[in-house]
N, C-alpha and C positions, 0 to 999 in steps of 0.2 A: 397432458402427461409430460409433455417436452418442458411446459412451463416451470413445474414441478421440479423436473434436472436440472434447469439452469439454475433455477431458487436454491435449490439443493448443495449446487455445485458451488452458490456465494457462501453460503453459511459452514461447508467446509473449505474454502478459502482463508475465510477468516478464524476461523479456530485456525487454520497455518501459521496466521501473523501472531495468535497469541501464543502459541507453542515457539517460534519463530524468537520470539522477545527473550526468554530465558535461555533459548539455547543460546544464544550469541552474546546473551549477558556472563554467563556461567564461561562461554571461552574466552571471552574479553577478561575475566575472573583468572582464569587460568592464566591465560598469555601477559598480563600484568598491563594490557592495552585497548581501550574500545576501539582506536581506529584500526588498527589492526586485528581484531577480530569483523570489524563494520569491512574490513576491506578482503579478507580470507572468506567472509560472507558471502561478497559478491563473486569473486572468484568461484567459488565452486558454483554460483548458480549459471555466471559465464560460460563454465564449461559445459555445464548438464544443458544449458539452452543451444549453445553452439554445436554440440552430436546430434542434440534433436534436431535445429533446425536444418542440419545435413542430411538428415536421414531423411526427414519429412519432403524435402524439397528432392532430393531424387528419387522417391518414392513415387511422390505424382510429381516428374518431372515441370515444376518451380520452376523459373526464374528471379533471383529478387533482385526488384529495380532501384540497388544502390546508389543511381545519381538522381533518385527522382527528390528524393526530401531534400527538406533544407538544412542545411551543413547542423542549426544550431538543435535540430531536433535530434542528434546522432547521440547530440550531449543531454540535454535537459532531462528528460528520462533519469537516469543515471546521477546524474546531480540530485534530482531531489530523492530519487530514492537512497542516495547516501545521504542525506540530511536524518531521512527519516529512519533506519535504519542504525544510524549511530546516535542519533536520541532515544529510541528504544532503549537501547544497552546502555543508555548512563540512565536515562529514567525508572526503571524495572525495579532494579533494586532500591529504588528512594522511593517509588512512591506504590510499587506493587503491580501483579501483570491483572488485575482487572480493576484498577486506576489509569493504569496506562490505555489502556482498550478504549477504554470509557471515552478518555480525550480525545483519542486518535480518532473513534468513531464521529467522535460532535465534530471534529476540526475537518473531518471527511465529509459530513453532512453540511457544514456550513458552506464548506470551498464548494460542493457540490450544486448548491443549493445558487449561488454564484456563479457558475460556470453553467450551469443551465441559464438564468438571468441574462447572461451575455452572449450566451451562443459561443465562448471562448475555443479557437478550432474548429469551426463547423459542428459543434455542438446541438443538436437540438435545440430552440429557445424556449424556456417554460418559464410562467411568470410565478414569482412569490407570493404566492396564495395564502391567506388567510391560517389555513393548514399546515400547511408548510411550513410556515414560521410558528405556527403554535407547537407543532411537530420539535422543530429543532430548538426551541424554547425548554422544551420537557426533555431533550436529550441533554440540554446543559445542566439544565436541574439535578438530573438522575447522574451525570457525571461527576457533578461537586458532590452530591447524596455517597455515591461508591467512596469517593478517598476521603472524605471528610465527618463522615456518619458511620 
């Protein structure tokens, strides 16, 4: 049953990102700017994570261990998710929000498929299995299939 929630909880994650794509293409529309809407994006989610993470941490009495990371991990986070983020909102409207999905999911499965391979960050190491790569074979397919068929 717990399995069920977490599964649960990815697949409306991801309906976030693709509801996510349009909203911030449409203010990027409005405001006459994708980076300033890619950046009023972040911003609001800055803040709504910053009260939560206050709340949450003196609720069960938290402390977070600010010097324990390494300086570059404060940023990288952050950086790619502004990469991706403001490719959404110039891609949406060119190539449509379940074109966009499509890629983002294969480009997710591939770097994924990757990063297990390497153990990247104490990763788990899992090897590219037979499956796997036929798996993520048929996600490219079905990706070009979406925007091109």
């Amino acid at each position: 049953m717990v399995g069920v929630f977490w599964a649960l909880l990815g697949v409306v994650a991801g309906a976030f990102v693709a509801i996510q794509a349009p909203v911030n293409a449409d203010l990027a529309r409005s405001l006459g700017s994708p980076l300033a809407a890619a950046a009023i994006s972040f911003l609001a989610g800055a803040i709504v994570l910053g009260v939560a993470t206050f709340i949450v941490s003196r609720a069960h009495a938290d402390s977070i261990g600010w010097r324990e990371p390494e300086p570059w991990l404060f940023v990288a986070g952050g950086l790619l998710g502004a990469v991706y983020v403001t490719t959404s909102i110039l891609l949406i409207p060119r190539i449509g929000a379940a074109a966009l999905i499509a890629f983002l999911i294969t480009g997710q499965l591939i770097a994924g498929m990757v990063i297990d391979r390497i153990g990247f960050l104490g990763v788990a190491m899992r090897e590219i299995s037979l499956g796997r790569l036929g798996g993520a074979c048929l996600l490219i397919v079905g990706a070009v299939m979406v925007r091109y068929l």
